[in-house]
Jmol script that loads the backbone (N, CA, C; Angstrom):
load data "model"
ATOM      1  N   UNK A   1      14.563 -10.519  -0.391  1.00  0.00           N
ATOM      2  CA  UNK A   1      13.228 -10.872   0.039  1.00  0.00           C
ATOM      3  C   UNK A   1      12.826  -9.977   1.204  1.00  0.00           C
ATOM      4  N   UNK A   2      11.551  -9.438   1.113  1.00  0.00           N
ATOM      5  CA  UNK A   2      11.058  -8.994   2.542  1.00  0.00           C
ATOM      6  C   UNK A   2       9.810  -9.368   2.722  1.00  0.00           C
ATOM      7  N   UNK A   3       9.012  -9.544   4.041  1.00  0.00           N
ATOM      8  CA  UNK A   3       7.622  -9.757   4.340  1.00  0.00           C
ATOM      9  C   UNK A   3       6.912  -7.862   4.344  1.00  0.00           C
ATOM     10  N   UNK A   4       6.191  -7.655   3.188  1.00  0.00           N
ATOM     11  CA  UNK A   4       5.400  -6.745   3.701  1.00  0.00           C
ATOM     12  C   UNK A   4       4.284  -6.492   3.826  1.00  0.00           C
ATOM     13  N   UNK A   5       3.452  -5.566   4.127  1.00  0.00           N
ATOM     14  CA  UNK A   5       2.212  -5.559   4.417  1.00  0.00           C
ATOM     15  C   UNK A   5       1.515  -5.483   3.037  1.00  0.00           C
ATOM     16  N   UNK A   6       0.220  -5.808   3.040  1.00  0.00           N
ATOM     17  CA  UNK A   6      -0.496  -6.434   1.987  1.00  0.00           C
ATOM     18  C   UNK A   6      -0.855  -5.064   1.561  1.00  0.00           C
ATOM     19  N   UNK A   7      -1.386  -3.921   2.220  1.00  0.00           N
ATOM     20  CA  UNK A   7      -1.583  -2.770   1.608  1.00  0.00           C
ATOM     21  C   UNK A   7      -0.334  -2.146   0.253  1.00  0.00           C
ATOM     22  N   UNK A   8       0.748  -2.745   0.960  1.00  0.00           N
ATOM     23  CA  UNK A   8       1.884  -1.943   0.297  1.00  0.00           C
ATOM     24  C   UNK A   8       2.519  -2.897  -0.800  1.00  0.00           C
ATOM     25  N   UNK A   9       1.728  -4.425  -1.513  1.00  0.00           N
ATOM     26  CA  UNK A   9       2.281  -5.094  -2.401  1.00  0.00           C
ATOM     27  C   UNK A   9       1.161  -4.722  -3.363  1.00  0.00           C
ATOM     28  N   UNK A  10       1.936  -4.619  -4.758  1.00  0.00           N
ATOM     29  CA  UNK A  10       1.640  -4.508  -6.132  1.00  0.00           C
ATOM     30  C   UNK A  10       1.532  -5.534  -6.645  1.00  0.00           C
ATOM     31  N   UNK A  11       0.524  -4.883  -7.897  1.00  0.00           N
ATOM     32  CA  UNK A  11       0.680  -5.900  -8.881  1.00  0.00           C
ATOM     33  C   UNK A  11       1.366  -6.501  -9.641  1.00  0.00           C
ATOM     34  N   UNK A  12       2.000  -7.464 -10.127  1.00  0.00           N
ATOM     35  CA  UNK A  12       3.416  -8.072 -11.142  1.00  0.00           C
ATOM     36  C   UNK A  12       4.922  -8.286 -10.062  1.00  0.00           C
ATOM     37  N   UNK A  13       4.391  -7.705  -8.152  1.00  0.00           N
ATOM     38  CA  UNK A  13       5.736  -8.187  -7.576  1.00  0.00           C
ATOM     39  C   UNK A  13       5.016  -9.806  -7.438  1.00  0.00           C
ATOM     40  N   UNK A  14       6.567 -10.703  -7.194  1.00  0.00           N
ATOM     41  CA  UNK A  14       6.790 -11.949  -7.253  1.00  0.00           C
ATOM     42  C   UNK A  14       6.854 -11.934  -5.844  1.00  0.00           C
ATOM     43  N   UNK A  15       6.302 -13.496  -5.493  1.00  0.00           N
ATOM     44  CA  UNK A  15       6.323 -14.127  -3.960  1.00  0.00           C
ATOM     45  C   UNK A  15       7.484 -14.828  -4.206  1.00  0.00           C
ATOM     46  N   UNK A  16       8.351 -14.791  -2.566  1.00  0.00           N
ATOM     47  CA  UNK A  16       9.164 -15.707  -2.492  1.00  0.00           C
ATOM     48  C   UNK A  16       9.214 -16.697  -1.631  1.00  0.00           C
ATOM     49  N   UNK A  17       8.118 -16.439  -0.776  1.00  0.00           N
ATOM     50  CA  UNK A  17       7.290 -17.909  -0.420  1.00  0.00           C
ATOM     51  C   UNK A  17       5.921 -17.910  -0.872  1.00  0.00           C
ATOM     52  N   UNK A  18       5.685 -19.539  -0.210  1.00  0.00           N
ATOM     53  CA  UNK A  18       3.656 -20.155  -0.432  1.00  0.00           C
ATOM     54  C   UNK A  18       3.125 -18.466   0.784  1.00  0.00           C
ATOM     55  N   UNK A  19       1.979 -18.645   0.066  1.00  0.00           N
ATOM     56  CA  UNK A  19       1.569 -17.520   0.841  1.00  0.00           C
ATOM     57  C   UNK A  19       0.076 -18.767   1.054  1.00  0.00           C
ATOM     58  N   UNK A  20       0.091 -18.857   2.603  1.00  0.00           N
ATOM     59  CA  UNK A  20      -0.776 -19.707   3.402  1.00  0.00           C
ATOM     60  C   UNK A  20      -1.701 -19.431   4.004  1.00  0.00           C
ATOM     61  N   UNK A  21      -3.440 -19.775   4.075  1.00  0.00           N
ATOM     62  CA  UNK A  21      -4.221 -19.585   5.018  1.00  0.00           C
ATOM     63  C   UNK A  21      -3.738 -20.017   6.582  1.00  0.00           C
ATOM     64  N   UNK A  22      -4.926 -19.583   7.184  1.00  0.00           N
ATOM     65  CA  UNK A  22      -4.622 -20.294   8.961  1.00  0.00           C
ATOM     66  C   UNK A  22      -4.048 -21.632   8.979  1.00  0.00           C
ATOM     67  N   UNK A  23      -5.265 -22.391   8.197  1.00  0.00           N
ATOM     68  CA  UNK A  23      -5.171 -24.140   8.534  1.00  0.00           C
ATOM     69  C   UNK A  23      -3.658 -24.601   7.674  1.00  0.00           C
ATOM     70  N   UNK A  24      -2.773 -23.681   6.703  1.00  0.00           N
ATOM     71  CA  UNK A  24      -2.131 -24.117   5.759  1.00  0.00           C
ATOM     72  C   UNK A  24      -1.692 -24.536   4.680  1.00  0.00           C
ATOM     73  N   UNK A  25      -3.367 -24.246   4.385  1.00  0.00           N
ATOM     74  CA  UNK A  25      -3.166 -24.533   2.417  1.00  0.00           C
ATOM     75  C   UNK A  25      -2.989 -23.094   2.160  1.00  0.00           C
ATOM     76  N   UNK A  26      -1.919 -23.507   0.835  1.00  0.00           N
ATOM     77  CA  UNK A  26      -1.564 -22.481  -0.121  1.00  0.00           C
ATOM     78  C   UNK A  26      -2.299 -22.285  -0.507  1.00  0.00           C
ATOM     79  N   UNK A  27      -2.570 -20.881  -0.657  1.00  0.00           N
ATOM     80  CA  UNK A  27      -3.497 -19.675  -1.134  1.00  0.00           C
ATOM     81  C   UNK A  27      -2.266 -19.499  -2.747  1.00  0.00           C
ATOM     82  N   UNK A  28      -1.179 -19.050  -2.795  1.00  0.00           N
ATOM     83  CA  UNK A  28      -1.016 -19.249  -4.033  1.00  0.00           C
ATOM     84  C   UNK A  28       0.600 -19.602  -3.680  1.00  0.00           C
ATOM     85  N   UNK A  29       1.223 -19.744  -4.631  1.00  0.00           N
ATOM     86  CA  UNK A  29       2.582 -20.607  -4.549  1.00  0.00           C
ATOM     87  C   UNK A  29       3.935 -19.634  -4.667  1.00  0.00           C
ATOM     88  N   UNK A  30       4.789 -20.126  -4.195  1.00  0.00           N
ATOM     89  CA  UNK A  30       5.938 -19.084  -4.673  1.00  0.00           C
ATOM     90  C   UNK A  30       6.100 -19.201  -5.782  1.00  0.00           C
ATOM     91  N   UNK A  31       6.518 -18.033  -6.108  1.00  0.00           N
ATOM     92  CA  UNK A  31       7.272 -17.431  -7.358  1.00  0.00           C
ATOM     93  C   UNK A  31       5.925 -16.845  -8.613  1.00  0.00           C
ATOM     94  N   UNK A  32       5.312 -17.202  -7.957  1.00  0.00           N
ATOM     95  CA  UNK A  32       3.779 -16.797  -8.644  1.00  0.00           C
ATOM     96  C   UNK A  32       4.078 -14.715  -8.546  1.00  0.00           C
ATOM     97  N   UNK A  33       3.397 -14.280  -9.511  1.00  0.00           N
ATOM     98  CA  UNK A  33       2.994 -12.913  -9.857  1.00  0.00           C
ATOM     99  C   UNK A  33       2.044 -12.879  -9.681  1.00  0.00           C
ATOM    100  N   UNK A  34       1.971 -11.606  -8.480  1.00  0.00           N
ATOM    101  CA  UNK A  34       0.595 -10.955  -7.918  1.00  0.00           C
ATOM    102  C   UNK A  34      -0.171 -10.520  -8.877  1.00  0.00           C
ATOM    103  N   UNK A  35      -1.445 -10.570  -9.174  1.00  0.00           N
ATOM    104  CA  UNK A  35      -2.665 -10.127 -10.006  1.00  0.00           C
ATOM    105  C   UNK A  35      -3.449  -9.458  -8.967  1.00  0.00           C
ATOM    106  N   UNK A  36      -4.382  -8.115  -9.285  1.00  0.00           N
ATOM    107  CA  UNK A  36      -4.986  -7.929  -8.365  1.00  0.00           C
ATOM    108  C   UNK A  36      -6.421  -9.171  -8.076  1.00  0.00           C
ATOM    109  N   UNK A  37      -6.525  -9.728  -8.698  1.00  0.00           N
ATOM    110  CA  UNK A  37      -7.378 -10.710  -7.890  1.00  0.00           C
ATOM    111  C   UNK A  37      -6.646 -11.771  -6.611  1.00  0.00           C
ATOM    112  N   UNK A  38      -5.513 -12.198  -6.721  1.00  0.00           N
ATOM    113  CA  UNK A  38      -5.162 -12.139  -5.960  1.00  0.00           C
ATOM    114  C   UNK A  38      -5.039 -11.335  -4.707  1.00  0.00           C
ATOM    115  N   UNK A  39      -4.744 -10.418  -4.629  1.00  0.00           N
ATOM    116  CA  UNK A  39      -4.796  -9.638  -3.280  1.00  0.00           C
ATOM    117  C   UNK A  39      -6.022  -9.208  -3.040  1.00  0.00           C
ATOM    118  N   UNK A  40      -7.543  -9.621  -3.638  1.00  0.00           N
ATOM    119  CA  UNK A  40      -8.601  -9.638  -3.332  1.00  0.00           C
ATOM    120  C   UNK A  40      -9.255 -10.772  -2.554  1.00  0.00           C
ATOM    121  N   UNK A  41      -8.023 -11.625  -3.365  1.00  0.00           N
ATOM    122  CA  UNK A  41      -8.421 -13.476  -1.868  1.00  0.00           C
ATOM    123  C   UNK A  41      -7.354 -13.229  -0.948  1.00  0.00           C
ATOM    124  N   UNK A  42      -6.458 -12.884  -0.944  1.00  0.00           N
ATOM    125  CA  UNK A  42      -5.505 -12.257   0.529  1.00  0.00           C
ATOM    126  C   UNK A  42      -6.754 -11.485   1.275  1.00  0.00           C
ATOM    127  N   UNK A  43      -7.214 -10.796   1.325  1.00  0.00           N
ATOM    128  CA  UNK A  43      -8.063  -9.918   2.256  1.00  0.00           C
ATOM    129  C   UNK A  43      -9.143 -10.523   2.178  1.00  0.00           C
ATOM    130  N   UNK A  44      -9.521 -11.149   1.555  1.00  0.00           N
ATOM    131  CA  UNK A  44     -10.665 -12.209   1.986  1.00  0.00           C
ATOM    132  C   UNK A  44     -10.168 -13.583   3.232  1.00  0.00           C
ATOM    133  N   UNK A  45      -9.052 -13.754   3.367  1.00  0.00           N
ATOM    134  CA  UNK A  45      -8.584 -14.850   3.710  1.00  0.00           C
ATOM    135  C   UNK A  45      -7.964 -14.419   5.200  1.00  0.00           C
ATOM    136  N   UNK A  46      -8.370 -12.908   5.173  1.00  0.00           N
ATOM    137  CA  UNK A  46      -7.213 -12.324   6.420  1.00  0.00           C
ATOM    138  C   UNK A  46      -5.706 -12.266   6.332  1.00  0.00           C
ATOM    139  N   UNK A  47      -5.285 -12.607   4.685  1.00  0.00           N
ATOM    140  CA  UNK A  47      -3.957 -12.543   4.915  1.00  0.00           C
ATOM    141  C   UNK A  47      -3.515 -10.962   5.112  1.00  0.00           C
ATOM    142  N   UNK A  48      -2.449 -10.825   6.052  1.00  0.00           N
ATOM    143  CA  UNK A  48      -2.145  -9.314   6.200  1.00  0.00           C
ATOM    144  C   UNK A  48      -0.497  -8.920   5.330  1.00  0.00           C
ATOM    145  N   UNK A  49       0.292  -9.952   4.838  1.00  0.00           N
ATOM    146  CA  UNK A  49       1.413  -9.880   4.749  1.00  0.00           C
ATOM    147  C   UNK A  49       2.284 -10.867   3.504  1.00  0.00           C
ATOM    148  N   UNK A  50       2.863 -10.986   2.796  1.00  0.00           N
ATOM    149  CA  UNK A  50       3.492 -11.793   1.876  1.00  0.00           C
ATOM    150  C   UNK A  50       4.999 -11.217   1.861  1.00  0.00           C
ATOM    151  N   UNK A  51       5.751 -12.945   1.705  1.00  0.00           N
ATOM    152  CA  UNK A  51       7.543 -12.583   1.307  1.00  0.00           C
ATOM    153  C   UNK A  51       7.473 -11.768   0.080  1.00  0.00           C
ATOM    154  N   UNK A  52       7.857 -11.040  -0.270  1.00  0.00           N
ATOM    155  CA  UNK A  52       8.263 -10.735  -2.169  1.00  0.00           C
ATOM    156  C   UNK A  52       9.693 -10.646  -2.252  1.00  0.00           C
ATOM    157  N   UNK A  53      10.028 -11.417  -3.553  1.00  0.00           N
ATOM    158  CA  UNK A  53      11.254 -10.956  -4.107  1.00  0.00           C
ATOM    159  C   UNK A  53      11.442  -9.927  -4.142  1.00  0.00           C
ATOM    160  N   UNK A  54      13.206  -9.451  -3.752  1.00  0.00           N
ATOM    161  CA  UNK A  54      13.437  -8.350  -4.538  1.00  0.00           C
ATOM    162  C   UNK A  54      13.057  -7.139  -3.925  1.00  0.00           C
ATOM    163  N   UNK A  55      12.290  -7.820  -2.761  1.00  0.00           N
ATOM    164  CA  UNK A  55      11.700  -6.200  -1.979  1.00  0.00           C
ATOM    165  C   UNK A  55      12.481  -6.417  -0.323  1.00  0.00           C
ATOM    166  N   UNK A  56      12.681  -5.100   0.217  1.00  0.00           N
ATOM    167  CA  UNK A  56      13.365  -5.043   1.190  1.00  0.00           C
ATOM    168  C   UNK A  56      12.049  -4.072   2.183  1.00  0.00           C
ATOM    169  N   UNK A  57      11.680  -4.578   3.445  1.00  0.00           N
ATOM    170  CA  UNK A  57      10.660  -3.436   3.803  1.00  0.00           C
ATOM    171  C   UNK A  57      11.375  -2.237   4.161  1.00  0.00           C
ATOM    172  N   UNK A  58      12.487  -1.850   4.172  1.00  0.00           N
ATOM    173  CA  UNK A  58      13.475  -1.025   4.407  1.00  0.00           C
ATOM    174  C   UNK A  58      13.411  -0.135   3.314  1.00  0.00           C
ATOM    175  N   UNK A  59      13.588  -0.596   2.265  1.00  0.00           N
ATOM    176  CA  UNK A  59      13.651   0.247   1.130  1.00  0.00           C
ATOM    177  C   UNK A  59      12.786   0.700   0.698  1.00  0.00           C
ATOM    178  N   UNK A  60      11.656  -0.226   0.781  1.00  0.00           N
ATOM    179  CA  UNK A  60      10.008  -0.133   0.469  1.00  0.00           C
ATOM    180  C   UNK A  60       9.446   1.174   1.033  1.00  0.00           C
ATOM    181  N   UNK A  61       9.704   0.917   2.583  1.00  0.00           N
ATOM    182  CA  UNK A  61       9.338   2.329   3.253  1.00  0.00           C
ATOM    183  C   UNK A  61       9.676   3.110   2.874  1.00  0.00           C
ATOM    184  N   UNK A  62      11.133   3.927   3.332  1.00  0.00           N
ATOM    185  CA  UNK A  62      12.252   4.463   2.027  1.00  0.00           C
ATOM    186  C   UNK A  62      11.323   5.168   0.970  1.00  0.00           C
ATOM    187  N   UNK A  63      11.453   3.999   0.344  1.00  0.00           N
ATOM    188  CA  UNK A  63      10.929   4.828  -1.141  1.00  0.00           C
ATOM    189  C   UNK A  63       9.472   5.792  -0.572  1.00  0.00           C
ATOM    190  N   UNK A  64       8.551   4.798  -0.483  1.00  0.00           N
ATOM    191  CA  UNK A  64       7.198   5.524  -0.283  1.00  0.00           C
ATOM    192  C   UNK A  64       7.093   6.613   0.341  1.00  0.00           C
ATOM    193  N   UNK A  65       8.046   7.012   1.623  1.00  0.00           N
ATOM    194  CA  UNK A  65       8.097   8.072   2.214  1.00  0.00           C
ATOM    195  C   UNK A  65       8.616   9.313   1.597  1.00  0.00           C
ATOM    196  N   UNK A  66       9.666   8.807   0.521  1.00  0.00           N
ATOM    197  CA  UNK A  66       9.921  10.000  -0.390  1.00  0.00           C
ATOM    198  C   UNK A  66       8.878  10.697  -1.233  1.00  0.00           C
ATOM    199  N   UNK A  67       7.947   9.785  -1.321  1.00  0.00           N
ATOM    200  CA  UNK A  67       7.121  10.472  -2.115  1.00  0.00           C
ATOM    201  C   UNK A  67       5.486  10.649  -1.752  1.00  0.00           C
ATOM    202  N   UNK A  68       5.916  11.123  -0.165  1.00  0.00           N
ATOM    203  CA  UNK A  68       4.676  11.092   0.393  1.00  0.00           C
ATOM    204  C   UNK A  68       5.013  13.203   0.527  1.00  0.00           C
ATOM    205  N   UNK A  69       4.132  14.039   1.090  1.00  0.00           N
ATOM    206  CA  UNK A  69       3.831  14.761   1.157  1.00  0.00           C
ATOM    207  C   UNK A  69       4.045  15.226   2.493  1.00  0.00           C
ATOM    208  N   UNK A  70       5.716  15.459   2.577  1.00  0.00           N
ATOM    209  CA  UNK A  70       6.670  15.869   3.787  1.00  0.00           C
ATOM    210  C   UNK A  70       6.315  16.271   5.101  1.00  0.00           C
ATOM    211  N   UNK A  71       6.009  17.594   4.627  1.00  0.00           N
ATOM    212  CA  UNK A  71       5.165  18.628   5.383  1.00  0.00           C
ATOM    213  C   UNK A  71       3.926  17.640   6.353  1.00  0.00           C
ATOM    214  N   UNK A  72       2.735  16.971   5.813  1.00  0.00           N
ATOM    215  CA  UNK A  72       1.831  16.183   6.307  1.00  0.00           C
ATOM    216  C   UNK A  72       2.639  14.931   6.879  1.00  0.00           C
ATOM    217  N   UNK A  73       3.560  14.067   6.122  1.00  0.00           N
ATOM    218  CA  UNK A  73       3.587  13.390   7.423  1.00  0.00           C
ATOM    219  C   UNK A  73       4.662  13.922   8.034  1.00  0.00           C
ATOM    220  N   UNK A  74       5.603  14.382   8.460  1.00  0.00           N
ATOM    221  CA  UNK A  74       5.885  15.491   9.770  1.00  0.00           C
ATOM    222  C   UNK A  74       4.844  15.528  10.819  1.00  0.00           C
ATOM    223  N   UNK A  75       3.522  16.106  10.733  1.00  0.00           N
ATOM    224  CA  UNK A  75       3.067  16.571  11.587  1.00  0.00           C
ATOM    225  C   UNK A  75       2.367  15.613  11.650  1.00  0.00           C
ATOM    226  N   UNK A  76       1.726  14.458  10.499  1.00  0.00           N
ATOM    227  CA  UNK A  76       1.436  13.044  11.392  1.00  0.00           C
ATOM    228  C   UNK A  76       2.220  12.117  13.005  1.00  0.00           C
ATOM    229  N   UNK A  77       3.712  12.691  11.773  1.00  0.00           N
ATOM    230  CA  UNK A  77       4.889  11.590  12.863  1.00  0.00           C
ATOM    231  C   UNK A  77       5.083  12.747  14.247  1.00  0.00           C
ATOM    232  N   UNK A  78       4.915  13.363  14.480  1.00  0.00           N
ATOM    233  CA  UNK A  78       4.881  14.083  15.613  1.00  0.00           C
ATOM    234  C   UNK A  78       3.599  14.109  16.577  1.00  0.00           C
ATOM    235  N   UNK A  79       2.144  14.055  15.886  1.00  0.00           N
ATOM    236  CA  UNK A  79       1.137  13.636  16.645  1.00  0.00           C
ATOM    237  C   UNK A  79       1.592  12.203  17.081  1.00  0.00           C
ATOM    238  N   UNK A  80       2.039  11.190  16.149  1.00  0.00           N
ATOM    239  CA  UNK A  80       1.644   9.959  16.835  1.00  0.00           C
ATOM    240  C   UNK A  80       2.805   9.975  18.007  1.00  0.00           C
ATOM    241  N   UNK A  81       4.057  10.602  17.657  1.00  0.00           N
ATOM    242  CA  UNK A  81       5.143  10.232  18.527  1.00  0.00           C
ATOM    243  C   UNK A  81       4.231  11.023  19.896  1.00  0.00           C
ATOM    244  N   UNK A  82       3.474  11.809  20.245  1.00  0.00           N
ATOM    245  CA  UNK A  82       3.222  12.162  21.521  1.00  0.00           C
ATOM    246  C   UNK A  82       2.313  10.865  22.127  1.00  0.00           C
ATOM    247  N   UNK A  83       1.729  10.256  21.232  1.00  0.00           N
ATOM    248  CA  UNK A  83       1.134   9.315  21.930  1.00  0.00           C
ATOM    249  C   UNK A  83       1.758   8.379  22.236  1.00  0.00           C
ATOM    250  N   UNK A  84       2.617   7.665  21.897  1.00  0.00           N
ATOM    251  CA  UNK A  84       4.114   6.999  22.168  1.00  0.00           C
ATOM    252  C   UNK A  84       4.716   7.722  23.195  1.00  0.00           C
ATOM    253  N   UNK A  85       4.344   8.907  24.016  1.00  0.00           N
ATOM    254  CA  UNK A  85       5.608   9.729  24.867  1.00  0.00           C
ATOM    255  C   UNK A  85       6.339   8.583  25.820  1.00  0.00           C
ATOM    256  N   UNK A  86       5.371   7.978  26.175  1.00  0.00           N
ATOM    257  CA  UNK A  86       5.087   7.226  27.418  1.00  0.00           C
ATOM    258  C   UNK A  86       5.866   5.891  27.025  1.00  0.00           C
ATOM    259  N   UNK A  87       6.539   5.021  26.581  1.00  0.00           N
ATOM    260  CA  UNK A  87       6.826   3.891  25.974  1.00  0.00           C
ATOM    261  C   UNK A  87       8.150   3.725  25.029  1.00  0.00           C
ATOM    262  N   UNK A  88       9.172   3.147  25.520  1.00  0.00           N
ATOM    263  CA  UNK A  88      10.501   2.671  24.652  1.00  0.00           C
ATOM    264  C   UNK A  88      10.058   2.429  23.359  1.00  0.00           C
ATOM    265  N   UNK A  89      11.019   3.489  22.488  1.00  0.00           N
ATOM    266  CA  UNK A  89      10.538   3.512  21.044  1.00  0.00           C
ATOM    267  C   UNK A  89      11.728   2.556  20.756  1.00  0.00           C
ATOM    268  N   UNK A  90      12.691   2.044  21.325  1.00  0.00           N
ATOM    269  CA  UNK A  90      14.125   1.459  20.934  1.00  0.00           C
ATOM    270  C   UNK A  90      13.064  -0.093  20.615  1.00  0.00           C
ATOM    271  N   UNK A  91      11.915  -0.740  21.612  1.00  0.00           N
ATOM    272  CA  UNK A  91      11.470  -1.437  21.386  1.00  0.00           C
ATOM    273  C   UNK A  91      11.058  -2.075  20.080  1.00  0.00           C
ATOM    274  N   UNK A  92      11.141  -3.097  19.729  1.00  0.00           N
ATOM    275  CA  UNK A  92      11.172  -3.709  17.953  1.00  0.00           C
ATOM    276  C   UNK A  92       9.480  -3.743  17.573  1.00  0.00           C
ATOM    277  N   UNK A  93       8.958  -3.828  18.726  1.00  0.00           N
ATOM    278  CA  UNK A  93       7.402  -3.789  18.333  1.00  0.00           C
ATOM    279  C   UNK A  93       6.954  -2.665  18.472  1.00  0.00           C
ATOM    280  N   UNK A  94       7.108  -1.809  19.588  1.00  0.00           N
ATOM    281  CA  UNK A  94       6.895  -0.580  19.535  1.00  0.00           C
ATOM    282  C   UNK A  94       7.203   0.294  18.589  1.00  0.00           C
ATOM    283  N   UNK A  95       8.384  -0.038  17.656  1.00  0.00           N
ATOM    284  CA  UNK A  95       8.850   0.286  16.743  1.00  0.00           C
ATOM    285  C   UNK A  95       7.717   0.482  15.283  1.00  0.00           C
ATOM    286  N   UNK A  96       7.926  -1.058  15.020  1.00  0.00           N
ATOM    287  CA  UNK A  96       6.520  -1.122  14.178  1.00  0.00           C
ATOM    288  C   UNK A  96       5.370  -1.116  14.613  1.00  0.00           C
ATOM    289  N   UNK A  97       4.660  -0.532  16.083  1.00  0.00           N
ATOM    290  CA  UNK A  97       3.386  -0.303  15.815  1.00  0.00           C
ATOM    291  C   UNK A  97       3.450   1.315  15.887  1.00  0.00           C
ATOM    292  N   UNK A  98       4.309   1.904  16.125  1.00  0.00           N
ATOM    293  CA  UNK A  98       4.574   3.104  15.630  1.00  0.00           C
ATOM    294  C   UNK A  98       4.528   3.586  14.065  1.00  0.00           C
ATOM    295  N   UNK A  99       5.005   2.730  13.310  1.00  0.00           N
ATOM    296  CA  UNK A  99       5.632   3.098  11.660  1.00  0.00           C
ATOM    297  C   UNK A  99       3.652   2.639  11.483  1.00  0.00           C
ATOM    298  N   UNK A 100       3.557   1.777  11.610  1.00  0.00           N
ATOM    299  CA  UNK A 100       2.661   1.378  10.943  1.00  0.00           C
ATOM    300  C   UNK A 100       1.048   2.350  11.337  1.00  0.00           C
ATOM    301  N   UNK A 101       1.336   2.545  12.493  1.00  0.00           N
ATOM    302  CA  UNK A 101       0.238   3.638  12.799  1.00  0.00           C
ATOM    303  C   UNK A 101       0.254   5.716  12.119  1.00  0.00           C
ATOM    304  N   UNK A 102       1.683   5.395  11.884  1.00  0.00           N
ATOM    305  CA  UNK A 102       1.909   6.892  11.168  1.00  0.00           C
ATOM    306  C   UNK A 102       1.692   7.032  10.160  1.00  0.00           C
ATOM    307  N   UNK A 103       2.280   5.257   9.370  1.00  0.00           N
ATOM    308  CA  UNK A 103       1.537   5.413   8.032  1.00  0.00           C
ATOM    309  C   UNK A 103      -0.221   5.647   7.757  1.00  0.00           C
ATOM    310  N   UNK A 104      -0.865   4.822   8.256  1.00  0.00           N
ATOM    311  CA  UNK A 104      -2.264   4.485   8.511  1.00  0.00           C
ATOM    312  C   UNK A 104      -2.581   5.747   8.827  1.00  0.00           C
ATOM    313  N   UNK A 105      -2.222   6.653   9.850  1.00  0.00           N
ATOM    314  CA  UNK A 105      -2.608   7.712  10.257  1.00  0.00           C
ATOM    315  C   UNK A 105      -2.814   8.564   8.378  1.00  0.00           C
ATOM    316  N   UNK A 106      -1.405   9.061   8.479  1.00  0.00           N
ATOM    317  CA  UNK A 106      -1.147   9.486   7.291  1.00  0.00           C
ATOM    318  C   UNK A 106      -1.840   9.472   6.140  1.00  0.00           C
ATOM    319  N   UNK A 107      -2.458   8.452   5.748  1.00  0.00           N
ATOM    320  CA  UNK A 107      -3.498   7.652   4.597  1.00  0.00           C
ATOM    321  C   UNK A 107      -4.673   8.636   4.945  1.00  0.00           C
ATOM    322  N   UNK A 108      -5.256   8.289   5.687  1.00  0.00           N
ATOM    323  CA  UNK A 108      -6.147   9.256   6.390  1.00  0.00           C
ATOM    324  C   UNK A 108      -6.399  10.270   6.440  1.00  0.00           C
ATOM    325  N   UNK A 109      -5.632  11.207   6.738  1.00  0.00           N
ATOM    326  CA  UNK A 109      -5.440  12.596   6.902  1.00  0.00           C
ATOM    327  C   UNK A 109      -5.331  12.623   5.027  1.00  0.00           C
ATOM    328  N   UNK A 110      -4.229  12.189   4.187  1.00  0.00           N
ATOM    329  CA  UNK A 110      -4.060  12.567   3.220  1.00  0.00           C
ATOM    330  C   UNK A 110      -5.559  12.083   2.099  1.00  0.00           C
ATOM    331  N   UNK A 111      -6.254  11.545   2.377  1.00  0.00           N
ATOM    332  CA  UNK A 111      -7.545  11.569   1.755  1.00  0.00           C
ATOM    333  C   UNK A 111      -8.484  11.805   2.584  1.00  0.00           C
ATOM    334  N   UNK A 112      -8.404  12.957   3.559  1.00  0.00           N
ATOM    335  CA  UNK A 112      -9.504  13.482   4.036  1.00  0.00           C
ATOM    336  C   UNK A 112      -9.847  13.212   5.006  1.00  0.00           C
ATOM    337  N   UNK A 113     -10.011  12.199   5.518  1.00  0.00           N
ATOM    338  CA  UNK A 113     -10.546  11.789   6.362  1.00  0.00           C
ATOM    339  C   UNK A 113      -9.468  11.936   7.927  1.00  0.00           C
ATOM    340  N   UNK A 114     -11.004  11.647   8.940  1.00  0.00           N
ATOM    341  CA  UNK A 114     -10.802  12.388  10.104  1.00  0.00           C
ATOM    342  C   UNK A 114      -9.530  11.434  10.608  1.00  0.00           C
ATOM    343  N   UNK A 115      -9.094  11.999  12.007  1.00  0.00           N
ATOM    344  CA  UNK A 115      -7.841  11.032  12.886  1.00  0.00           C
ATOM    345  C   UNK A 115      -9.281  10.347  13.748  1.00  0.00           C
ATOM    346  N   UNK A 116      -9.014   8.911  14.116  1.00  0.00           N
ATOM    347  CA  UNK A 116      -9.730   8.176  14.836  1.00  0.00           C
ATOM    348  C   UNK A 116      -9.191   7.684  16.217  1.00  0.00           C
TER     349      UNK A 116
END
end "model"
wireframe off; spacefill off
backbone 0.3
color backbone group
């Protein structure tokens, strides 16, 4: 099981928990298979994140990074790391608001669009 970000879950992966609004009602149930209408009421709902079976965010990353376009993020992960100069990267949050801003960065740059 891992919690990952809603950008990075597919269609046909399985939840391995209720995936919950604010107040606590289930939005849909475990063990349920993602449809993309589903992850169209996740982002309607503000959800940012779901357990899935079977997925590790470790590996998840992993994978995706293999088949991202080396060269570009390199020189993503090196812009953002200067903006980080200043701040313990050993930190667990700093950590992920690092990954998660290189990716995001990355997205960006790789369809064009400007750094913000």
């Amino acid at each position: 099981m891992g919690i990952i970000n809603l950008e990075d879950i597919q269609v046909d992966m399985i939840l391995a928990c209720d995936v919950k609004e604010r107040s606590g009602r289930v939005l849909l149930a475990e063990g349920s298979k993602i449809t993309e209408k589903h992850l169209k009421v996740f982002k309607m709902w503000g959800i940012t994140e779901a357990d899935i079976k079977g997925i590790e965010k470790e590996e998840l990353t992993a994978t995706m990074i293999a088949q991202l376009d080396q060269n570009l993020f390199r020189e993503v992960e090196i812009q953002t790391r200067e903006r980080f100069c200043h701040v313990d990267m050993e930190h667990p949050f700093i950590k992920e608001l690092f990954h998660l801003l290189t990716l995001r960065q990355f997205r960006r740059r790789s369809k064009g669009q400007n750094d913000v």
